[in-house]
C-alpha positions as CSV (number, residue, x, y, z in Angstrom):
1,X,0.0,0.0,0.0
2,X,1.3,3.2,-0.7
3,X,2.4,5.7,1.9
4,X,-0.2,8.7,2.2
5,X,1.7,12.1,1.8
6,X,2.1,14.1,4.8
7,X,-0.2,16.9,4.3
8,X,-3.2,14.7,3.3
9,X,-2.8,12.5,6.7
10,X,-2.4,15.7,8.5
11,X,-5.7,17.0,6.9
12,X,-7.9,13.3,7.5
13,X,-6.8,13.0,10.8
14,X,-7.5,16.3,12.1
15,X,-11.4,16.2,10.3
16,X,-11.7,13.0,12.2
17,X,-10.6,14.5,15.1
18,X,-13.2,17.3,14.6
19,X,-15.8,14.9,14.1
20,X,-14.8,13.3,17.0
21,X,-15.1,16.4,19.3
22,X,-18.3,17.2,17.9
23,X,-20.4,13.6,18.8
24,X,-18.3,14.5,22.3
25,X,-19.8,17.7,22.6
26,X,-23.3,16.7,22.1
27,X,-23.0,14.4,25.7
28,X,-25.0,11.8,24.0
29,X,-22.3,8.9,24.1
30,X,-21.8,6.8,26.6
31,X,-18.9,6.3,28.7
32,X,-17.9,3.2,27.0
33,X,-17.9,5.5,23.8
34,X,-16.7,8.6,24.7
35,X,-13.4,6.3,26.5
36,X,-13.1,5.1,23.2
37,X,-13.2,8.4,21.3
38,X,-11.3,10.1,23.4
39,X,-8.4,7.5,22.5
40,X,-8.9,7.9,19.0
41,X,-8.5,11.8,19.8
42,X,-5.2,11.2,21.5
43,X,-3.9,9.4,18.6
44,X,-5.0,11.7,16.3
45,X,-3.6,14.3,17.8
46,X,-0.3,12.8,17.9
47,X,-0.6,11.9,14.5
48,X,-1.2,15.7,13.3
49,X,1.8,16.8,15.9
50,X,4.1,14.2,13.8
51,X,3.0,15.9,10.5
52,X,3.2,19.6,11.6
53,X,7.0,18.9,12.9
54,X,8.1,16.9,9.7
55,X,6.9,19.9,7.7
56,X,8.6,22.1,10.4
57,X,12.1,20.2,10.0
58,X,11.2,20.8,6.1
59,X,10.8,24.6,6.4
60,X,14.2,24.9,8.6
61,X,15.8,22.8,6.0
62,X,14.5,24.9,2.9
63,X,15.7,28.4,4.8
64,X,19.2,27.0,5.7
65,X,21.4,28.9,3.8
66,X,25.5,28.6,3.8
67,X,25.1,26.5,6.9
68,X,23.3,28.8,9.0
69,X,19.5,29.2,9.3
70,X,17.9,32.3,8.2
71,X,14.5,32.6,9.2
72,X,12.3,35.1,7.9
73,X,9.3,37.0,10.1
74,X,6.0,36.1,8.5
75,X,4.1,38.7,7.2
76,X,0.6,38.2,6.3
77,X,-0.4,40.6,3.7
């Protein structure tokens, strides 16, 4: 099976994980579930952490310049 680029595991888990806080939100799970979702949310959320620091290390690597890294202030205009 083919390995699933970052960004579109980063993007699945983290509309699961939305989905996931919203049937938590609504209170009408039971414990049983909610133990169960709220594992899936941990995991999730680790999963999105992994992919938002691999495209970190990919940033720093793209500014690295003559050895050194340069990073630029963002500016959103």
């Amino acid at each position: 099976m083919p390995k699933k680029k970052t960004t579109n595991l980063f993007e699945e888990s983290l509309a699961e994980l939305e989905q996931l806080v919203e049937q938590m939100e609504q209170g009408e799970l039971s414990l049983e579930d909610s133990l169960k979702s709220f594992e899936r949310g941990v995991a999730l959320t680790r999963t999105c952490q992994k992919a938002l620091q691999e495209a970190e290390q990919k940033v720093q690597i793209l500014l690295e310049k003559n050895g050194t890294q340069t990073l630029e202030p963002f500016t959103d205009e």
